[in-house]
N, C-alpha and C positions, 0 to 999 in steps of 0.2 A: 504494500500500500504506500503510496507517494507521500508524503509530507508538505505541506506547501508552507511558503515563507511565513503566511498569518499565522495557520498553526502553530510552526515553531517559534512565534513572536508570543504568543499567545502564553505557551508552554512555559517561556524563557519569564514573561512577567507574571506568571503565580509562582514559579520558583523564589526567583528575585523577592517576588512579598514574603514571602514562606522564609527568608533566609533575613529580613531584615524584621522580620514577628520574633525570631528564634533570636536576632542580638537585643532587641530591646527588650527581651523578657530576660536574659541574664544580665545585660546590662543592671535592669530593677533588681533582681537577685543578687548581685554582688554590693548593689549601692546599698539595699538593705543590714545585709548581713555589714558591712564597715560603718553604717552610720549606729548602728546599734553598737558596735564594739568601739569606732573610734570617735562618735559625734559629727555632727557635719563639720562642724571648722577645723576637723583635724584626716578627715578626710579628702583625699582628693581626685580628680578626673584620671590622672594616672592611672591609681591604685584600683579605680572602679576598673578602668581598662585590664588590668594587668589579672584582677580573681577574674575576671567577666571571661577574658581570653579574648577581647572586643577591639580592634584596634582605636587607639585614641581618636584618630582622626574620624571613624566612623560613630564613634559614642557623640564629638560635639557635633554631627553630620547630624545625626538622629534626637539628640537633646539640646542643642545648643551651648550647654552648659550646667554647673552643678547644680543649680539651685532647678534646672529641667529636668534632669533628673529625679531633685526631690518630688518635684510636682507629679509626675507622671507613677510613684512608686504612693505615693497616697492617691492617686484616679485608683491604681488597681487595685489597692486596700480598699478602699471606699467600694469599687463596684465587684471586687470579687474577680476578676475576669480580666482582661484586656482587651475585651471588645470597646466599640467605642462607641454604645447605646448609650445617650446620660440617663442615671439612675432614674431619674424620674418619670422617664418613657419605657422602662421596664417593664415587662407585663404584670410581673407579681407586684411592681407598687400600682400600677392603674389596677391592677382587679382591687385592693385594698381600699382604692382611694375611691371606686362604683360601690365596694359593699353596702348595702343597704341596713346592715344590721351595727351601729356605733359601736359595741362593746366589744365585735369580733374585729372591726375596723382598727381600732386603738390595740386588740390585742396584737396582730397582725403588723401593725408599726414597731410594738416593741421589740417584735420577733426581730424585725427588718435590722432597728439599731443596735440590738445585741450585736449582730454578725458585725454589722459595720464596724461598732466599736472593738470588740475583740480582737479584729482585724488592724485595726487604724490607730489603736491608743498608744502602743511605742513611735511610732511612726509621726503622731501627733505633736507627742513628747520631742519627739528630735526638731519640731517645727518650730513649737513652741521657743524651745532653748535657742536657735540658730535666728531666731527672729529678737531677740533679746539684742543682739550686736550687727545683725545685717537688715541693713532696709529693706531688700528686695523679700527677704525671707519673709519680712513682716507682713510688706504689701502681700503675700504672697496669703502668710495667715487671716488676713482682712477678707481677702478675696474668698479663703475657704468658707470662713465663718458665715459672710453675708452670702453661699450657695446654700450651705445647711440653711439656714436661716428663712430664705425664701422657698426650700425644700420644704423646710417642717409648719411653713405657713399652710400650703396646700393641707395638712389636715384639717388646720382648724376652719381650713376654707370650705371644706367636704361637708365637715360638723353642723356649719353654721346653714348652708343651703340647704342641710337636709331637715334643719331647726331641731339638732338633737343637742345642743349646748345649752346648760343650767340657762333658765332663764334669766340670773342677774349677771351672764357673761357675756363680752363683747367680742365680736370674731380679736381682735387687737391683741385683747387680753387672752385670749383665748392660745393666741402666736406665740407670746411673749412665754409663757407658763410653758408649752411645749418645747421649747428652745430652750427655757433652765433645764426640765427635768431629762431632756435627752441629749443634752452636752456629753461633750468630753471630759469637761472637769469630773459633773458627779457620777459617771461611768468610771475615773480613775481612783474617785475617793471611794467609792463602795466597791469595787473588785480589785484595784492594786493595792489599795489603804487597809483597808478593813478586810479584806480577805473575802468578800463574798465569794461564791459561784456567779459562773453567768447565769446561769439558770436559773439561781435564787433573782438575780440581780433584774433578767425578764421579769419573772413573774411578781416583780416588785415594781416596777415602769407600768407593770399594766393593771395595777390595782390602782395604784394613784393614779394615773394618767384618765381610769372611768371614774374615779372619785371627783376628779379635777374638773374634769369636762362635762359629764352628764350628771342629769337631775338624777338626785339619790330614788330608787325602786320603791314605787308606793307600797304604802303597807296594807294588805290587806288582811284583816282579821280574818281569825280561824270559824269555819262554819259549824254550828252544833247543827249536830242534825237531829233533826224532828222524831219525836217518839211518837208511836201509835198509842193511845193509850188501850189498854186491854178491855176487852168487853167479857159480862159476866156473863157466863153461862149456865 
């Protein structure tokens, strides 16, 4: 069978992608593993090249630079993957964000921020730290913070259209509330600090989170049920 030039053009560029997926995913791998061991300001583009087995030239080909690096090693903490869906057009967060039922909605975000966080809180920490002394890191963390931020709006946004938010809460408030309790901070204080489990650490986002948000479950009293009275015989 003949091969014609498109084909092999063809062939030539899924390879080519397939070979430049495989360096920016050890690229992330090696930047990982050094920023957790050496910090970022003590690590550098060399050394990511050199564990990566990457050449320099093609890491800032592909990253630009260290601080690209960072960024692209929290995308695939954050999303799990290195596809380049943003989280928010994910399927499991749009089914979440249509469920019709708030309690399974809210539990289902927790789920969502556990992975993220478990995933993303060393990672965070190196941001954090690296943005203390460099600008760009900083702008860098601003920028993360106001995606989350506009991310975790869309619940309360969900909430509020569907009019399942306590009545004395305003969608605002309603934003504001889900952005403390699904931080990075109080994911580090209850599972790096205090030792939680994740799993404790869920199912503890997603009491408070329907506590927070929905009107408390009316109460309804318990029904006696009616006696026949006996007839005499």
């Amino acid at each position: 069978m003949t091969i014609t030039a498109k084909q092999r053009a063809s062939r030539g560029g899924k390879s080519g992608q397939a070979r430049t997926r495989l360096a920016r995913a050890a690229v992330v791998r090696a930047a990982r593993t050094l920023f957790l061991e050496c910090g970022y300001a003590g690590t550098t583009v060399e050394a990511i090249s050199d564990v990566s087995d990457v050449p320099p030239a093609t890491v800032y080909r592909l990253f630009s630079s260290k601080l690209g690096i960072l960024k692209a090693l929290l995308d695939v903490s954050i999303a799990g993957d290195d596809e380049t869906i943003p989280l928010a057009d994910r399927d499991h967060v749009r089914a979440f964000l249509a469920d019709p039922d708030p309690r399974s909605q809210l539990s289902g975000f927790a789920g969502i921020t556990r992975g993220i966080m478990t995933r993303t809180e060393p990672v965070h920490r190196i941001l954090v730290s690296a943005a203390a002394s460099d600008s760009a890191a900083a702008a860098l963390l601003a920028e993360q913070t106001r995606h989350r931020q506009q991310g975790q709006a869309q619940i309360a946004r969900s909430l509020a259209l569907a009019g399942a938010l306590r009545p004395e809460l305003r969608e605002r408030e309603a934003a504001d509330i889900i952005h403390a309790l699904m931080s990075p901070e109080v994911y580090r204080l209850l599972v790096s600090d205090r030792g939680w489990r994740p799993a404790r650490y869920e199912r503890w986002l997603t009491r408070i989170l329907i506590d927070q948000m929905l009107p408390p479950p009316r109460y309804q009293p318990e029904r006696t049920p009616e006696c026949t009275p006996e007839t005499n015989r």
